[in-house]
C-alpha positions, 0 to 999 in steps of 0.5 A: 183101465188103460190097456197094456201094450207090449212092442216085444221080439226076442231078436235085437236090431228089429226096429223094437225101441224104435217103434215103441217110441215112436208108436207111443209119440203118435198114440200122445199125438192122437190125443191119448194119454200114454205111458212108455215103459222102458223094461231094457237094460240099455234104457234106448226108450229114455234116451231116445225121448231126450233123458241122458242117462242118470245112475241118480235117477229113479227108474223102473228098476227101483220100482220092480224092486219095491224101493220106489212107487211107479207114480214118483218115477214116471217122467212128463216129456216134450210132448203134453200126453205122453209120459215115461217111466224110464229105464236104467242100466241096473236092470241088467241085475234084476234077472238075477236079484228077482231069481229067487222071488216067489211073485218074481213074473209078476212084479212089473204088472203088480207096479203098474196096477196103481197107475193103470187107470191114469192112462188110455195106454201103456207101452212097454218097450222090452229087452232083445231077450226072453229073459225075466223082463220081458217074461214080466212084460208078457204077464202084465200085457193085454196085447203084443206088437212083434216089430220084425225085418223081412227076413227068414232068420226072423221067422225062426225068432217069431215061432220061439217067440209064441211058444214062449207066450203060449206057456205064459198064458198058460202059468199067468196071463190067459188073456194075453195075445199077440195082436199084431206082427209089425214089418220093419226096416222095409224095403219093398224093392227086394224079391225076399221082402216080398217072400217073407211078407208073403209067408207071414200074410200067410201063417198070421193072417189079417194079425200082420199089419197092413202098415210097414214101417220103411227104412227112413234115415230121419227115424235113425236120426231122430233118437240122437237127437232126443226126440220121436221121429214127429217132433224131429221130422213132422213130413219124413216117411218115417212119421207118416207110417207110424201115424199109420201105424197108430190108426191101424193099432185104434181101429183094431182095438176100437179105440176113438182118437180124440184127436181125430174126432176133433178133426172131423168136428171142424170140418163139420162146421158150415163156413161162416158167412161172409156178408158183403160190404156196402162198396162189394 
């Protein structure tokens, strides 16, 4: 069964979508077949990956609903292992239609079960809230990304935020955990970067991620052009650290890079020889 990944933080503007995105480009890249989910209402995940907005389209809103199966949605994109199951404005109402539903935190995990085992990972890209959506999102993840700026409002964002987990594996989902804290929009060249990086090293321990995702005018670029940061700028700083990023997230979880074992297959062939010619 494909693993479930959730890139979730209750504060907007911390590089959520953008990592999401481009995370699960590279994952694709790397050779392994994924999913993106777009849980959010404003449905930046699809239109970051080209799809314009749609009201006649299908989206995961239909299928938390129970009006369409996760498989007729999902959506192939420009990049061959990668797949979406796009977002919708109508999410915005699915707070309150879900409200009343006995199974209302575990609709998202119950669609996604049929299609699981089709993927190597799923990524789920959630609201700026914690809210029913991203509450459905903590139940179905295996694992949990908290993308965050070196910033002191931040910590205060991230403790509500593990309270939050905490109760959830309590109620429904004893197996979930945050496996890694992700800093974003970085700029190494100020003294309370290096503070907040300090605090969090501190209090997360090897759970903070090596890789920081730096501040990059072609990740900004990339979504009004409808593409993942790889595709809009193979050689930007932006595309390497999410590389970065991908082999970090696969070494943690053991996870092979067909991709990568390719790589290391080809140059583990000899050289052919080159026989010299009769005038050599």
């Amino acid at each position: 069964m494909g693993k479930i990944l959730g890139v979730v933080n209750q504060k907007g503007g911390v590089g959520k979508t953008t990592t999401a995105i481009n995370l699960a480009a590279c994952l694709a890249l790397e050779g392994l077949k994924t999913l993106l989910v777009d849980c959010d209402p404003q449905a930046n995940c699809s239109s970051g990956l080209g799809f314009l907005r749609d009201d006649n389209r299908h989206s995961i809103y239909d299928v938390l609903m129970g009006d369409s199966q996760a498989e007729a949605v999902i959506l192939p994109t420009e990049i061959d292992r990668l797949w979406l199951l796009p977002g919708s404005k109508n999410l915005t109402g699915a707070n309150i239609e879900l409200a009343s539903a006995s199974d209302r935190a575990i609709r998202l995990r119950s669609a996604l079960q049929p299609v699981q085992a089709s993927y190597d990972l799923i990524v789920l890209d959630c609201p700026p809230a914690l809210d029913l959506l991203t509450l459905n999102a903590l139940v179905a993840a295996n694992t949990l990304i908290v993308p965050m700026q070196a910033e002191y409002f931040a910590l205060e964002g991230i403790s509500e935020l593990v309270s939050t987990l905490e109760r959830v594996r309590a109620a429904f989902n004893p197996d979930a955990v945050i496996e890694g804290v992700l800093l974003t929009m970085y700029d190494d060249r100020t003294n309370l970067a290096q503070q907040v990086t300090d605090t969090l090293r501190e209090y997360f321990r090897d759970r903070l991620y090596h890789t920081v995702i730096p501040r990059n005018i072609r990740l900004a670029e990339a979504p009004s052009h409808g593409k993942p940061v790889a595709l809009y700028d193979a050689h930007s700083r932006g595309t390497q650290a999410y590389f970065e990023l991908a082999g970090e997230f696969l070494a943690r979880n053991h996870i092979e890079s067909p991709s990568a074992a390719e790589r290391l297959a080809a140059a583990a062939q000899p050289e052919p020889k080159v026989h010299p010619g009769p005038y050599s």
